[in-house]
C-alpha positions in Angstrom: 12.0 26.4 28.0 14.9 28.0 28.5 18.2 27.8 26.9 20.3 25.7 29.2 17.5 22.9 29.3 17.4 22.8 25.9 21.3 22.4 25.9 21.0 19.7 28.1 18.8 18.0 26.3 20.5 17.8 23.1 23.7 16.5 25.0 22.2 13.9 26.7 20.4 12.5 23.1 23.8 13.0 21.7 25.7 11.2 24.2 23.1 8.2 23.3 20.2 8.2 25.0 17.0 7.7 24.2 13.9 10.4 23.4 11.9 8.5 25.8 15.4 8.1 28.8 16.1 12.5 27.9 12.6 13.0 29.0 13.3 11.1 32.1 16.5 12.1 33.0 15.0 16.0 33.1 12.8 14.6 35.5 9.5 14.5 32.6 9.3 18.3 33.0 8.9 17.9 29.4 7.4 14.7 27.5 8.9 13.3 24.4 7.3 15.1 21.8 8.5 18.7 22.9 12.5 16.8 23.2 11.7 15.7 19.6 10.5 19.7 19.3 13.8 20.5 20.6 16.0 18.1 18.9 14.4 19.0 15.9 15.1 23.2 15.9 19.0 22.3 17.0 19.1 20.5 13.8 19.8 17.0 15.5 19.3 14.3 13.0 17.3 11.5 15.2 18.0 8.1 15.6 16.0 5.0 14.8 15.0 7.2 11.3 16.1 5.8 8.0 19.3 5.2 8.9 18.4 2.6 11.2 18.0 0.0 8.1 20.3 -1.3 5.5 20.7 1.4 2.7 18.0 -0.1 -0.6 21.2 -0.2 -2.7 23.2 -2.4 -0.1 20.8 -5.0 0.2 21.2 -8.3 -1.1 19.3 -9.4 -4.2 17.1 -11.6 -2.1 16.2 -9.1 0.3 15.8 -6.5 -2.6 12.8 -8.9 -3.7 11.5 -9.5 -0.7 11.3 -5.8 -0.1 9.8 -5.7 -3.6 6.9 -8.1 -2.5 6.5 -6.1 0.8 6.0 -2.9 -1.7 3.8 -4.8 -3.3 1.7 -5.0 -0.6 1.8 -1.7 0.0 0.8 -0.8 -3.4 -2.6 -2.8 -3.4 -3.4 -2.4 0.3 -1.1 0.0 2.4 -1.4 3.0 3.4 1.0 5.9 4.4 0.3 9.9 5.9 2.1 12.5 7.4 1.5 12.0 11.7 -1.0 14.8 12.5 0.6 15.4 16.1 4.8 15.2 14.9 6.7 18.0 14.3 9.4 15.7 12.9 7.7 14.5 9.6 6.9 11.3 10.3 5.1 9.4 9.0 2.0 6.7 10.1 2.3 3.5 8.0 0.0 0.7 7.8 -1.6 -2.5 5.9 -5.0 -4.4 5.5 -5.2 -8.0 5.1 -8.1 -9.8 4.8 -9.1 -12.2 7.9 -9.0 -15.2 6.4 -5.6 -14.6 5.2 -3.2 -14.8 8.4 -0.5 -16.6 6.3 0.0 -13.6 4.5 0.4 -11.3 7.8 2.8 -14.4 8.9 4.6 -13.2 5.4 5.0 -9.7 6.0 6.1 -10.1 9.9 8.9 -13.1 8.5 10.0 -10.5 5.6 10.4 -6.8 7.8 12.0 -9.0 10.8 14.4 -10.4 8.4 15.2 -7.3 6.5 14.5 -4.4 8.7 14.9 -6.2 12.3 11.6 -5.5 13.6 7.5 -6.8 13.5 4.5 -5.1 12.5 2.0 -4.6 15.5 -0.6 -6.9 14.3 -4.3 -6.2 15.1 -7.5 -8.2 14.5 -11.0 -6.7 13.3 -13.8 -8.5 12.2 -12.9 -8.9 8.4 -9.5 -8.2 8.6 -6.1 -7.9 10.0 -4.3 -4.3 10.4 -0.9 -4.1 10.7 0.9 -1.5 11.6 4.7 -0.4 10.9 7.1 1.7 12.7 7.2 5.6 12.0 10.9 4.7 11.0 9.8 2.3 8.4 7.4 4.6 6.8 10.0 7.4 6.3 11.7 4.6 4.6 8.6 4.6 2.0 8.8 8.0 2.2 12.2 8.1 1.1 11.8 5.2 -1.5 9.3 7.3 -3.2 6.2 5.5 -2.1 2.6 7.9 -2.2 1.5 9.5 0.6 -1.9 10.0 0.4 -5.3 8.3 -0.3 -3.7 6.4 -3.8 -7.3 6.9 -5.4 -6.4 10.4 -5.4 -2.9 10.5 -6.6 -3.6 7.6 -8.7 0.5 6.9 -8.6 2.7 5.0 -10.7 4.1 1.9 -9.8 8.1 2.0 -8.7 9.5 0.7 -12.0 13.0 1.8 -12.0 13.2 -0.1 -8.9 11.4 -3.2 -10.6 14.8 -3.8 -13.3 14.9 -7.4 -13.0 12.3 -10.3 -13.6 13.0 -11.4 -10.0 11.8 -8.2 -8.7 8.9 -7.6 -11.0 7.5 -11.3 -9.9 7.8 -10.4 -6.1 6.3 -7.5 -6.4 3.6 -8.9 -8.7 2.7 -11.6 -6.0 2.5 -8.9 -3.1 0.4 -6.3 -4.9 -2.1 -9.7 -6.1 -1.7 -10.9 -2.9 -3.2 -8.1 -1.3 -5.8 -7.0 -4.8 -6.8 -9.9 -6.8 -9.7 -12.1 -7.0 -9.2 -15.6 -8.2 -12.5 -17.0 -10.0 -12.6 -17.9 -13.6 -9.3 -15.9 -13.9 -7.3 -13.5 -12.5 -8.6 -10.1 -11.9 -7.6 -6.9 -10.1 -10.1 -3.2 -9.0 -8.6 -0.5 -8.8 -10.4 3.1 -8.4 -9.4 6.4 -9.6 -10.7 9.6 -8.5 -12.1 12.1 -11.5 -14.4 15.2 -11.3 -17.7 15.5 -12.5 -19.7 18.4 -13.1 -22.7 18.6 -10.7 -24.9 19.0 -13.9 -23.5 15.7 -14.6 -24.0 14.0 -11.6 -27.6 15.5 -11.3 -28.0 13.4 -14.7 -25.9 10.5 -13.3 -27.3 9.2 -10.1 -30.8 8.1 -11.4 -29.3 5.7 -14.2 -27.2 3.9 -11.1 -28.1 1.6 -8.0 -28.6 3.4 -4.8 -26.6 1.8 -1.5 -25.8 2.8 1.6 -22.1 2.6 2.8 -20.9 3.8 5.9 -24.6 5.6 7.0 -23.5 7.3 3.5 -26.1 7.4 0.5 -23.8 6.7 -3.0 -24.4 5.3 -6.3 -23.1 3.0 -8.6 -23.4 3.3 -12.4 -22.5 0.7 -14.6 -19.8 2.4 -17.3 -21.7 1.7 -20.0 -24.2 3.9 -19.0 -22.2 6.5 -17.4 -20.1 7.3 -21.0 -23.1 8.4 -22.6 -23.0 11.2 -20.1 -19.4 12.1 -19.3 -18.2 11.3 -22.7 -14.4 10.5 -23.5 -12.7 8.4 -20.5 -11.2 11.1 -18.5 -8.7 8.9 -16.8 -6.6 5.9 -16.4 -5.7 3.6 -13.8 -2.2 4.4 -13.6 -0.9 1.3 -11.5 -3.2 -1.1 -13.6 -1.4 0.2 -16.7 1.5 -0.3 -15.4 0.6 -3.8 -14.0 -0.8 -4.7 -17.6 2.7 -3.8 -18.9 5.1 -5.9 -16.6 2.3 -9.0 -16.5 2.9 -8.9 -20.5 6.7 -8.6 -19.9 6.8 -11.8 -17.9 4.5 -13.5 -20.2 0.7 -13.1 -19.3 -1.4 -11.0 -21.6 -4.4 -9.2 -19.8 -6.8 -6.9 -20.6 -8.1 -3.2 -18.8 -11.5 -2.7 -18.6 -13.6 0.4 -16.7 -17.0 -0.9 -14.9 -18.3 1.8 -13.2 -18.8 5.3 -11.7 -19.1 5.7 -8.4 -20.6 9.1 -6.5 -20.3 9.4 -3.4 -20.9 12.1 -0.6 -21.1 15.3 -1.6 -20.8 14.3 -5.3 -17.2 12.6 -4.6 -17.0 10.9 -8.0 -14.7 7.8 -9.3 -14.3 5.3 -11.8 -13.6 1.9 -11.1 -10.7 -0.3 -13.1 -10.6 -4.2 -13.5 -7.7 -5.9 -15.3 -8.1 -9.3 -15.8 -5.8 -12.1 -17.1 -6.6 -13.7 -20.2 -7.5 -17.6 -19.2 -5.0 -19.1 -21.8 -2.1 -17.1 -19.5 -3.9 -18.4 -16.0 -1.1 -21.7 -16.1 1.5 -18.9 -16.8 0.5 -17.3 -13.7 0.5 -20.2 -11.4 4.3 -21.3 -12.6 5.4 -18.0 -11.7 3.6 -17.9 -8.6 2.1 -14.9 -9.1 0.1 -15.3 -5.9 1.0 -17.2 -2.4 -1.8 -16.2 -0.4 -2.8 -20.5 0.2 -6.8 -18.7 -0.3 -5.9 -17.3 -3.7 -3.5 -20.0 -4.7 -6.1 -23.4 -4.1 -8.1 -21.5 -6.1 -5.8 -20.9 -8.9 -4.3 -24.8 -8.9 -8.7 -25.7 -9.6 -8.4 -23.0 -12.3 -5.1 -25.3 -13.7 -6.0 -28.7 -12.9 -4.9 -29.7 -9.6 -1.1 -28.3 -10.4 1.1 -28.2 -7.0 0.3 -25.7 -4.7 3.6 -24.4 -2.9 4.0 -22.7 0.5 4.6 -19.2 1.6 7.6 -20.0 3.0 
């Protein structure tokens, strides 16, 4: 492209139109992603990024937990990588919800069109919901300081600067349960980590386990009991269950952290799998806070509490 296209083009986004109207108005010679190319080498900061949303700091306590909730989400099932065709940085963004759980999609759509001005594209699989968020929104993560990556790999830290007040650290709490717990005879949260293992090791490993296929994929489960005798020392932690275990005791509700098992994988991919659980004496603690909303979760957790009130998502 030559030099006075490429002019034009930066003058026509600057004088307010769109990526996708530029393309169009140089008659599609070029499509939206080499105009983004352009844009991008003139050092033209894009519309509809970041800047596009309220500033974190100029929102309004009850927005700041709300977004605290939606991070929460994020946290237990969200996802967010770098777009493998952008030459902008963005960013793909997205979230799981379980199928039987459509009032907690409702929640998420209510809570980004109310902060952010905008709804998730929601899409339904068998098993589950996926929503996903604009590029915009996830440079907002990005931003924020929310992992991109596989977590199981970075095995992150929970935002706790961000999570200064008890109104906060509930929201949050409910989203990331929400999205992770299990509601049975308490409450209890999973969480994996991933840790290397020698191939010795895993040569050693995989017979004391349970053989299962996932995903056309031979792996093995071994219960941690088992597995310490051969890898010894725990050689890592659940970051974001440690850090759940320590706001859950600072609102009130002592739990413990426990590790179950080792997973391999393919190719000897190896991890070790968390629970935290609740202690039962704490489980009425839980439901006064409203620790969870999801109405699955929460019927449960009013049985657990004897018939206490069950509240709404709204």
């Amino acid at each position: 492209m030559d030099g006075w296209t490429k002019n034009i083009v930066v003058r026509l986004y600057r004088e307010g139109n769109s990526i996708r109207k530029t393309s169009k108005l140089i008659n599609e010679k070029y499509g939206r992603e080499t105009v983004r190319k352009i844009l991008h080498e003139a050092g033209v900061r894009l519309r509809g990024s970041i800047k596009a949303y309220v500033p974190l700091d100029e929102l309004t306590t009850t927005e700041k937990e709300d977004f605290a909730e939606i991070l929460g989400y994020f946290y237990g099932d969200g996802s967010l990588s770098k777009s493998k065709n952008s030459n902008q940085g963005d960013f793909t963004c997205g979230l799981t919800l379980a199928e039987n759980e459509k009032d907690l999609v409702t929640r998420v759509c209510s809570i980004t069109q109310k902060i952010f001005r905008f709804t998730p594209k929601v899409k339904k699989f068998k098993g589950y919901y996926f929503m996903k968020f604009r590029r915009s929104f996830g440079n907002y993560l990005d931003v924020f300081g929310y992992p991109v990556g596989k977590k199981s790999m970075l095995n992150p830290h929970f935002p706790t600067d961000f999570l200064d007040t008890d109104g906060k650290k509930i929201s949050f709490v409910r989203g990331f349960m929400n999205a992770e717990a299990s509601v049975y005879k308490s409450i209890s949260v999973h969480q994996s980590v991933r840790i290397y293992v020698s191939d010795s090791k895993i040569r050693i490993l995989t017979p004391l386990g349970s053989k299962i296929c996932m995903k056309g994929q031979i792996c093995y489960l071994i219960s941690w009991k088992k597995a310490k005798e051969v890898i010894g020392e725990m050689p890592k932690k659940s970051n974001m269950l440690e850090d759940l275990k320590i706001i859950l005791d600072e609102l009130g509700m002592k739990s413990k952290i426990y590790p179950l098992r080792i997973y391999v994988g393919h190719a000897g991919v190896t991890s070790i799998h968390f629970e935290l659980r609740i202690l039962k004496k704490y489980i009425k603690r839980a439901l006064d806070l409203r620790i969870v909303s999801s109405k699955k979760k929460l019927k449960k957790l009013q049985m657990l509490c004897g018939g206490s009130k069950v509240w709404s998502n709204a």
